[in-house]
N, C-alpha and C positions, 0 to 999 in steps of 0.2 A: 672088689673095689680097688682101684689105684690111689698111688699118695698122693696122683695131683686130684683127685675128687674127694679123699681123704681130705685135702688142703682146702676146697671149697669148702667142707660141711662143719669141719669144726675152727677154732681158734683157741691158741695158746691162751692161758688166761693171764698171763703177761702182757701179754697183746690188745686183751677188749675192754680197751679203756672208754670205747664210745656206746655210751648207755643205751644211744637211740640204736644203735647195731646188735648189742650183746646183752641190753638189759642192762637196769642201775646194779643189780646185784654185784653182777661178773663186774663193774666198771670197779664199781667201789671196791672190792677184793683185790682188783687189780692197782688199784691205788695204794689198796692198803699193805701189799707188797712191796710195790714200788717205795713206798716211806719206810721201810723195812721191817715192819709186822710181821709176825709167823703165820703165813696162812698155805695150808699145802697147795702144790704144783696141783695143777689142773687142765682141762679144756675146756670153749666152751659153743655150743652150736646156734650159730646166728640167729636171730630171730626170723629173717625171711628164710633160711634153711628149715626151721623149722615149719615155719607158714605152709614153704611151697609144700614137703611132706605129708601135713595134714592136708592140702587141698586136692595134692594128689592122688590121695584115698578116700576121697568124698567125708572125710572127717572135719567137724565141726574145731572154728578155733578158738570158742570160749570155752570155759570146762565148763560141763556140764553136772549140775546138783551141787554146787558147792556157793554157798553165801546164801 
């Protein structure tokens, strides 16, 4: 893998302040950084990284057995 498809797949978690891209979790951690909270260094991998992933292995994108 190279660093520029390294650089497609994940994001700093400095960086994924946008919920709809990275999930509220990573947004909010990345918030709570940014206002100077202790939260450790991270990455984090896109939601459509992840999507395309699962659909490129015919894997389902709810989890399945859980709730």
């Amino acid at each position: 893998m190279t660093a520029t498809t390294l650089a497609l797949l994940v994001t700093p978690l400095d960086e994924a302040t946008d919920p709809a891209r990275h999930g509220g979790k990573a947004a909010r951690l990345a918030r709570a950084r940014a206002l100077g909270h202790r939260v450790p260094d991270g990455v984090v991998v896109p939601a459509a990284a992840l999507r395309a992933h699962l659909a490129g292995r015919g894997l389902p994108l709810e989890r399945q057995g859980h709730g």
